[in-house]
C-alpha positions as CSV (number, residue, x, y, z in Angstrom):
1,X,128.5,115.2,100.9
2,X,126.6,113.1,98.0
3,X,127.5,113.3,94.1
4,X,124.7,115.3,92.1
5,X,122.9,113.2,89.8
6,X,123.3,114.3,86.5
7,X,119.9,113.9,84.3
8,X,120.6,112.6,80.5
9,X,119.9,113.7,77.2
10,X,117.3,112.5,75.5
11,X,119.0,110.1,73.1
12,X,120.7,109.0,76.2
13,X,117.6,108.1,78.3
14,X,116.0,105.7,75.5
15,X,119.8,103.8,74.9
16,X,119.4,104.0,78.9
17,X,115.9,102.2,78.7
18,X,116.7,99.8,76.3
19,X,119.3,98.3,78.8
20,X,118.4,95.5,80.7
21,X,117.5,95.9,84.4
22,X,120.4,94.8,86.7
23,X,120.0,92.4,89.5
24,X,119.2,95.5,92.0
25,X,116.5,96.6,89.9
26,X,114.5,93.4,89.3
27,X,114.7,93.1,93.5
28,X,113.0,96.7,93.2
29,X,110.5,95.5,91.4
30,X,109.6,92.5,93.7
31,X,110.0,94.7,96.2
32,X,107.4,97.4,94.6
33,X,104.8,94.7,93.7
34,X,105.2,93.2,97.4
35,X,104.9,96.9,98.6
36,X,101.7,97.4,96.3
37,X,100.4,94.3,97.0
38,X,100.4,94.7,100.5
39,X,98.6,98.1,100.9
40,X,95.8,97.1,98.4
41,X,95.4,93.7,100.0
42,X,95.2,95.2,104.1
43,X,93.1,98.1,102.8
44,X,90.5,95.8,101.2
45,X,90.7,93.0,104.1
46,X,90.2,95.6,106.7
47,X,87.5,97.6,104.7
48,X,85.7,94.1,103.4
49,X,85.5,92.6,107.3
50,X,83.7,95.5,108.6
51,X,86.5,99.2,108.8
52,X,88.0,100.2,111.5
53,X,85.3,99.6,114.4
54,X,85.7,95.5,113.7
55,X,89.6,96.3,113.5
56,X,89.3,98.0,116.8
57,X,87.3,95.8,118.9
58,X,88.1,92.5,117.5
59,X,91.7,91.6,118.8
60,X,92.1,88.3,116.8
61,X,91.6,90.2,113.2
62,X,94.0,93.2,114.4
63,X,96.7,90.4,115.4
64,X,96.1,88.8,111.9
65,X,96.4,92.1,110.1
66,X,99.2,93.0,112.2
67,X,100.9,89.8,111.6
68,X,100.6,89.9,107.9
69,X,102.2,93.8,107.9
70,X,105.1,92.8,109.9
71,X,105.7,89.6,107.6
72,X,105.0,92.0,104.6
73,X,107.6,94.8,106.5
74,X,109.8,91.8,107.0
75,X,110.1,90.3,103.7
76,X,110.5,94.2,102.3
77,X,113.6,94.9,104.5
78,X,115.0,91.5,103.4
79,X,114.8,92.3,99.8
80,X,116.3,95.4,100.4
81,X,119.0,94.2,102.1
82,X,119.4,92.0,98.7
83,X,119.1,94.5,96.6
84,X,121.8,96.1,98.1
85,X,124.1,93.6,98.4
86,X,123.8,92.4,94.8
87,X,123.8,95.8,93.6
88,X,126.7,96.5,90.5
89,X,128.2,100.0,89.8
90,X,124.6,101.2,88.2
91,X,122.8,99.6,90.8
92,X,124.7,101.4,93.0
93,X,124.0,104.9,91.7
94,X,119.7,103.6,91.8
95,X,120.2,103.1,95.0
96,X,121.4,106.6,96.0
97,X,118.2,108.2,94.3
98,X,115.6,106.0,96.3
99,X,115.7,108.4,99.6
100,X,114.4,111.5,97.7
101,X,111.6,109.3,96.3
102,X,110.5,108.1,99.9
103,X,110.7,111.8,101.1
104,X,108.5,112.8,98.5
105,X,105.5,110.0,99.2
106,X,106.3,110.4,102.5
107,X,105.3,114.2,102.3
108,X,102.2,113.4,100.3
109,X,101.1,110.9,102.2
110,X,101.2,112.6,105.1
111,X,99.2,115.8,103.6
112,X,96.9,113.1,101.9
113,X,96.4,111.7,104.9
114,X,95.6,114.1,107.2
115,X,93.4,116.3,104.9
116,X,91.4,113.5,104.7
117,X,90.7,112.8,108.6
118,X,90.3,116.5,109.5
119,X,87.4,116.9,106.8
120,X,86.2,113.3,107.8
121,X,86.3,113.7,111.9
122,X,86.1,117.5,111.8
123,X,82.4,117.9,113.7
124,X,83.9,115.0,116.2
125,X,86.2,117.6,116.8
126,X,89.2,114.4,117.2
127,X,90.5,111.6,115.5
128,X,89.5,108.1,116.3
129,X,92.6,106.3,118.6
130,X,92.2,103.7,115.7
131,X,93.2,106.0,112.8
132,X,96.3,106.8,114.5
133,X,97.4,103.1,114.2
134,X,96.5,103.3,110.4
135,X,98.2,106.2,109.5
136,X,101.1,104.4,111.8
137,X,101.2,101.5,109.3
138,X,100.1,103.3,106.6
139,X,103.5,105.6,106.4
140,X,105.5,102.7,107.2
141,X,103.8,100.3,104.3
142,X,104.5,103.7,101.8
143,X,107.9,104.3,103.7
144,X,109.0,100.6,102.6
145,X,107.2,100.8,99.0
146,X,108.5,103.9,98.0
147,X,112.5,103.0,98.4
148,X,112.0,100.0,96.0
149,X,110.4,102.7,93.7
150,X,112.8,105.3,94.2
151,X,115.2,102.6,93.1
152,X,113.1,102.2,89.6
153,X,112.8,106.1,89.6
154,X,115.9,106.7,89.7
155,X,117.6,104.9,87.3
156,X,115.5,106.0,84.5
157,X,115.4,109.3,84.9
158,X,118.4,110.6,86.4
159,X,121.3,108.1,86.7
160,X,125.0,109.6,86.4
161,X,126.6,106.6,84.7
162,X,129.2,106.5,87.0
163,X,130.0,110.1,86.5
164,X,130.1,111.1,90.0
């Protein structure tokens, strides 16, 4: 079973902040601006070039996009792989709190998601095939995005210090 986190006082969370970010946490943040970076830029490429009908029918722009998410994807999983190998005792406890983070945006996502396509293909009566390869890659982009978060996340709001 995992420790608890146990959340600090207040006088403990601004000497907390005031530290500087470990080796772990500066990966995070690459990671996080990669992450953000990479759903704002596909969004806008995709949207700018004509939606999801030019996505769909053109094959050469859906192997580009493609390519550029698994590179993204790639690179992500690299630097997490980094930040967990360079991570010290208080990267270590960031670490453990990114998983509740990427439940969280997971779940929202998801909700987000498909509130948005029932309203939007509701007279249709069904989805698009297309938007089920969006929301694919779409989970997966906030999947990636949201561990480096969680890492931020958790270290300044809830970190044991070691405690446990």
């Amino acid at each position: 079973m995992r420790a608890r986190q146990v959340c600090l006082s207040p006088e403990d969370k601004q000497e907390w902040a005031g530290m500087p970010l470990t080796a772990a946490q500066r990966i995070a943040w690459l990671g996080l601006t990669l992450g953000l970076l990479e759903i704002a830029g596909l969004t806008a490429w995709v949207i700018s070039m004509g939606g999801a009908t030019v996505y769909w029918d053109d094959d050469s722009f859906r192997l580009s996009v493609s390519g550029v998410f698994v590179f993204c994807l790639v690179s992500q999983a690299i630097l997490m792989s980094l930040a967990v190998s360079k991570a010290d005792e208080r990267g270590k406890q960031s670490l453990r709190g990114a998983p509740q983070t990427q439940v969280v945006a997971l779940m929202l996502t998801f909700v987000a998601t498909h509130i948005y396509l029932g309203q939007a293909f509701h007279d249709a009566g069904a989805v698009p095939m297309v938007y089920n390869y969006f929301s694919f890659g779409y989970f997966f982009m906030v999947y990636m995005t949201s561990w480096f978060m969680g890492v931020l996340v958790s270290d300044r709001v809830c970190n044991s210090h070691g405690q446990g």
